[in-house]
C-alpha distance (Angstrom), angle and dihedral (degrees) to the residues before:
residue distance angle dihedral
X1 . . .
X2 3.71 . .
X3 3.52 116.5 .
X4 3.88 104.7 -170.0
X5 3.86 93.2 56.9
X6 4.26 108.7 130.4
X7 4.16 104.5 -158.3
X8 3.52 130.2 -179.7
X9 3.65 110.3 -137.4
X10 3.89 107.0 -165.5
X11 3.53 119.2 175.7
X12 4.02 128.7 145.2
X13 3.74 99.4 -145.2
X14 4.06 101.4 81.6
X15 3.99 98.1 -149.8
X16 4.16 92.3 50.3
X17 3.84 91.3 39.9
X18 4.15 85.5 52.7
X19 3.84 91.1 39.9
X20 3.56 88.1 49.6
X21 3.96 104.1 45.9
X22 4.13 89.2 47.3
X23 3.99 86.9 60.3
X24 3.62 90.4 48.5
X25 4.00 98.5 39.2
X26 4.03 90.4 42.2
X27 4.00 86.0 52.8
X28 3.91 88.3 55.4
X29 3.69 108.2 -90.8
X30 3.36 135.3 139.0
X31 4.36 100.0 -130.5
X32 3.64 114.1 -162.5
X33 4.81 91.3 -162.4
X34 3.72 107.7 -163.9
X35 3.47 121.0 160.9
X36 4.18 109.0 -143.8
X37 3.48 135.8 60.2
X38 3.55 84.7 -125.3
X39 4.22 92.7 62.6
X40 3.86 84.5 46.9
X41 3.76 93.7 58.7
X42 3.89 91.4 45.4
X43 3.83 93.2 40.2
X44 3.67 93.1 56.6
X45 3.98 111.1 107.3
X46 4.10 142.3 144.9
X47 3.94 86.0 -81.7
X48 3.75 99.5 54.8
X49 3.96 105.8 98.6
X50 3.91 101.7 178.6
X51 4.42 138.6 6.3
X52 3.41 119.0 -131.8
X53 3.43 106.0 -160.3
X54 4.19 136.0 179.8
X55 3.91 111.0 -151.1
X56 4.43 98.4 -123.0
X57 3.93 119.0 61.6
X58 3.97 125.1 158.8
X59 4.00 89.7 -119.2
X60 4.36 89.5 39.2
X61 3.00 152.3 -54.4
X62 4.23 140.8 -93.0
X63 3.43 93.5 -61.1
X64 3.43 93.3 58.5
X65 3.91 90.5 49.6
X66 3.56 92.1 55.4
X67 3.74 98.7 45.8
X68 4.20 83.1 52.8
X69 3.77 93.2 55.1
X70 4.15 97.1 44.0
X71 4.11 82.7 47.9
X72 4.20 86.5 51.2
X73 3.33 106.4 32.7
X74 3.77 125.9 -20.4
X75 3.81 96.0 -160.0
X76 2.95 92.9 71.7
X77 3.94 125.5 99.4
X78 3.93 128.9 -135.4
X79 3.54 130.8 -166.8
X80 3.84 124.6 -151.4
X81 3.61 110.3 -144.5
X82 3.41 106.2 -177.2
X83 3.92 152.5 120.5
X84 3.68 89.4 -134.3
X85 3.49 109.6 137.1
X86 4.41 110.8 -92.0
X87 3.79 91.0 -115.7
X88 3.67 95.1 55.1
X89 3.80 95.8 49.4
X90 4.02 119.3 107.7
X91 4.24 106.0 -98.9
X92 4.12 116.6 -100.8
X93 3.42 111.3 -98.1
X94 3.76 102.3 20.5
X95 4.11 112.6 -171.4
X96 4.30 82.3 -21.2
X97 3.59 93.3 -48.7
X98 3.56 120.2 140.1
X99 3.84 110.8 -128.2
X100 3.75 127.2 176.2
X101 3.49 130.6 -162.8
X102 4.66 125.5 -156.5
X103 3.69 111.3 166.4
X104 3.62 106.6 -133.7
X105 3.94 90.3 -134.3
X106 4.00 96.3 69.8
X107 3.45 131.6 106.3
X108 4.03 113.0 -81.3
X109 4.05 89.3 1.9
X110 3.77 102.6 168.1
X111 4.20 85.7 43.7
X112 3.61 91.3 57.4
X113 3.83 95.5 43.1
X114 4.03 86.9 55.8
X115 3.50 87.9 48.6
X116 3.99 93.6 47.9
X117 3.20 96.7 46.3
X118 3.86 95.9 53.1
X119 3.79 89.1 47.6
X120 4.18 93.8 44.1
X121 3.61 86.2 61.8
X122 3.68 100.9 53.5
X123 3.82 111.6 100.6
X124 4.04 119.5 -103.4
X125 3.95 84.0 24.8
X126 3.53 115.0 175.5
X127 3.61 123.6 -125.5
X128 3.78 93.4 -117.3
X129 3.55 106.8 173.7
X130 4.32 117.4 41.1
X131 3.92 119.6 169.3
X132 3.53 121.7 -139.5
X133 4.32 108.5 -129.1
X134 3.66 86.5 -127.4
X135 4.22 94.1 57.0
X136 3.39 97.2 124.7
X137 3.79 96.5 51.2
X138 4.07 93.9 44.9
X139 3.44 92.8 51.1
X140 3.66 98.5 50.4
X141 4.15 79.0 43.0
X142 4.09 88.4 54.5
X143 3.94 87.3 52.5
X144 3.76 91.1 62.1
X145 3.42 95.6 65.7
X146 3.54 127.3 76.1
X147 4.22 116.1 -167.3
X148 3.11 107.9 158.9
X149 3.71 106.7 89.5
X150 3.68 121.7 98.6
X151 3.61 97.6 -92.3
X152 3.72 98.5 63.3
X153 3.79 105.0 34.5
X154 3.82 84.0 56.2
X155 4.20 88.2 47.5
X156 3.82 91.9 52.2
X157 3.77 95.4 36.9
X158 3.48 86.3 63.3
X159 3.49 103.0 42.2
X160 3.60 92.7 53.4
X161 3.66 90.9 52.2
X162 3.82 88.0 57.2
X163 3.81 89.3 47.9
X164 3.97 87.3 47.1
X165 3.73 100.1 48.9
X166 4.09 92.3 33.4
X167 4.03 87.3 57.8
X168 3.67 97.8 30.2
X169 3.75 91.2 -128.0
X170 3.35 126.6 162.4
X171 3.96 91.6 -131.8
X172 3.94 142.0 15.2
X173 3.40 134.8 179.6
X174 3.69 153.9 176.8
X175 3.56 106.3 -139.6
X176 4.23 128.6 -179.3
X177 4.02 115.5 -160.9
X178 3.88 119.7 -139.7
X179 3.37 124.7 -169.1
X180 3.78 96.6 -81.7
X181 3.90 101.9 14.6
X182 3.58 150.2 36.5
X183 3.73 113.5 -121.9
X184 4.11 116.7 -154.6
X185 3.96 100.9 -148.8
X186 4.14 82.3 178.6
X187 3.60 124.9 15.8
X188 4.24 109.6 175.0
X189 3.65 109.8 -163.9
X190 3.69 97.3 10.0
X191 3.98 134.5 67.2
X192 4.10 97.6 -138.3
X193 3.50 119.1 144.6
X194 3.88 108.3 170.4
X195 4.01 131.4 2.6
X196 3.98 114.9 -169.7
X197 3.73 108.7 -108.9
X198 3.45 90.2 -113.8
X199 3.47 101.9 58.5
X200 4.28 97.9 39.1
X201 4.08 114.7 87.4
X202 4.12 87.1 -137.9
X203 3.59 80.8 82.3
X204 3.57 92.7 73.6
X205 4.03 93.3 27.7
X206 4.12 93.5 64.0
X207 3.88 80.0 58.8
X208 4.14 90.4 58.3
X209 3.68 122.6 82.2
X210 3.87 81.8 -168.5
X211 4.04 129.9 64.2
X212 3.50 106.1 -83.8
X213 3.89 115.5 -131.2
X214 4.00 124.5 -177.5
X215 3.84 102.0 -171.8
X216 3.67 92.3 -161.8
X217 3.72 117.2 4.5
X218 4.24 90.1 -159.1
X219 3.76 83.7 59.4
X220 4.29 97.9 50.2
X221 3.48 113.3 99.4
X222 3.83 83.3 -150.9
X223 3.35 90.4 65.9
X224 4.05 119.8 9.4
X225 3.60 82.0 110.4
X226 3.41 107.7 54.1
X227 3.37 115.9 108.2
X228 2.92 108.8 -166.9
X229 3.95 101.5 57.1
X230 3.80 80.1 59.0
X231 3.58 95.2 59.5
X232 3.91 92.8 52.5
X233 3.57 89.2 46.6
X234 3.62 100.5 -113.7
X235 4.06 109.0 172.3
X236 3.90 104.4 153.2
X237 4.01 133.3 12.9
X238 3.67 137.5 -165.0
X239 3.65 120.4 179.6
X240 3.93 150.4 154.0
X241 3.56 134.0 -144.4
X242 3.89 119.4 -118.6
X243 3.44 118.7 -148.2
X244 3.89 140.7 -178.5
X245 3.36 126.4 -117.0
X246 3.73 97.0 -90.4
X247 4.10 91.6 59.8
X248 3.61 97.3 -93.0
X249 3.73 123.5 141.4
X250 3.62 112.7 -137.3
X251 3.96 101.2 161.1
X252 3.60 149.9 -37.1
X253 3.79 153.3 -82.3
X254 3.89 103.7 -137.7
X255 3.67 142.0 -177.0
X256 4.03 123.2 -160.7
X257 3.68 135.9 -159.6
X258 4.03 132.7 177.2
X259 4.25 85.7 -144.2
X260 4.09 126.6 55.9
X261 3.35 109.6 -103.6
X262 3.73 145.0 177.2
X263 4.38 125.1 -125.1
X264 3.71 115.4 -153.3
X265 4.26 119.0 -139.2
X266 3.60 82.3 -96.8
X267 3.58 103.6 58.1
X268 3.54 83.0 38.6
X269 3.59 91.5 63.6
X270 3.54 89.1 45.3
X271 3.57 95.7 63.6
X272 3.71 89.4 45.1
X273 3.67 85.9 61.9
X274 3.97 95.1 46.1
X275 3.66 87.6 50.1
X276 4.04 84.8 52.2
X277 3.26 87.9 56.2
X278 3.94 98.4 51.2
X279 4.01 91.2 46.0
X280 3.43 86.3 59.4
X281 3.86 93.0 45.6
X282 3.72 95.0 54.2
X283 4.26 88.9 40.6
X284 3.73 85.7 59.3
X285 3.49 96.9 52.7
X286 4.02 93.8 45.7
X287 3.93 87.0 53.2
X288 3.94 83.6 48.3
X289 3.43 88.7 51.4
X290 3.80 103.3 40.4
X291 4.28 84.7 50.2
X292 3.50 92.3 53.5
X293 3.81 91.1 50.8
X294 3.43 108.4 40.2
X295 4.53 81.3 52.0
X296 3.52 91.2 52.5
């Protein structure tokens, strides 16, 4: 972990901004805590490497934070640590800024925020984790669908071994995304059961009306950095957003390979059509689902 890092840890409730500058000092840190959006603004200078920001503050909020740091100095990266709803979160990437968002209620919080931060900094870092402005609604969408029965892991397993063998891929999967990780419901040619949300590229594919393709992952400035796509040998990706019936995007359709490679308009619309296929899949069960409840 870097120990030279200088982060401003702003956060208007006293006993999370405290909580939240220990975990950064213990890690090594130097933590400038201030307490206004108005001490962030005036705090902000060429040695500051990373904001830390809560969402509530009695002269703002997070929006205002960010809007202080792309005025400043719009290199530099801010985190939102909060348990702020999703939908009222500032958007990734605002005006080229990098913002990051760790909800405060997950597993191991203050870990991961040490961890983010260190990473945010890094040059060329990929913006891991973007939120969808209907979160709220998708997740409570995801909820109402139950596919992990029999029945449907053995209707996606072999659908994704069609999509495998029709592609000759090394590895395709179904995979539904939760608030803090990618779940594979199906995974042909590969043994994955979770990814974290930041680290999976269906993060940024449930914000795509269109199939997603990454030509050469290595060669993404999303994701060049991401580690841990390298270590499962991700080199190229195809993939397309499922969505319930309502609009929401609750996962994806993907195809795999170990090389970069290229996918023609046809096999584009192929995968379209595969993805058709597992939308009406997971529809099926929710209507199975919904019967079964509304009888009981």
């Amino acid at each position: 972990m870097p120990s030279e890092l200088t982060v401003i840890c702003a956060d208007g409730d006293d006993a999370d901004r405290a909580a939240t500058a220990r975990a950064l000092s213990d890690a090594g840190m130097r933590v400038q805590s201030v307490a206004t959006v108005a001490a962030v603004r005036s705090g902000i200078d060429p040695d500051v490497d990373c904001v830390v920001t809560g969402f509530d503050f009695p002269d703002g909020d997070a929006y205002d934070v960010v809007n202080a740091v792309r005025d400043a100095n719009p290199d530099l990266a801010v985190v939102v640590f909060s348990d702020a709803s999703a939908t009222d979160l500032p958007r990734p990437n605002q005006g080229g800024l990098v913002v990051e968002y760790l909800s405060k209620t997950m597993p191991d919080a203050t870990e991961r925020l040490v961890a983010l931060v260190s990473q945010a900094t890094t040059p060329n870092y990929q913006i891991a984790y973007p939120v969808p402005g209907d979160e709220d609604e998708r997740i409570e969408a995801l909820r109402r669908y139950d596919v992990e029965d029999s029945d449907a892991v053995g209707a996606f397993e072999r659908l994704t071994k069609l999509v495998a063998s029709h592609f000759d891929i090394d590895v395709a999967f179904v995979g539904l995304l939760d608030e803090h990780e990618e779940r594979f419901v199906a995974c042909e040619g590969a043994n994955w059961e979770t990814l974290a949300r930041e680290d999976t590229i269906c993060t940024h594919t449930i914000l795509e009306e269109s199939t997603m393709v990454v030509e050469n992952v290595r060669e993404d400035p999303r994701f060049a950095a991401n580690d841990r796509l390298a270590e499962l040998d991700i080199r190229s990706y195809a993939g397309v957003r499922l969505t319930t019936p309502e609009g929401h995007a609750i996962g994806a359709l993907c195809c795999i390979d170990d090389e970069p490679r290229e996918y023609s308009d046809a096999e584009i619309r192929d995968l379209e059509l595969f993805g058709e296929e597992a939308n009406e899949q997971l529809r099926l069960r929710r209507r199975l689902d919904d019967s079964v409840g509304s009888s009981g």
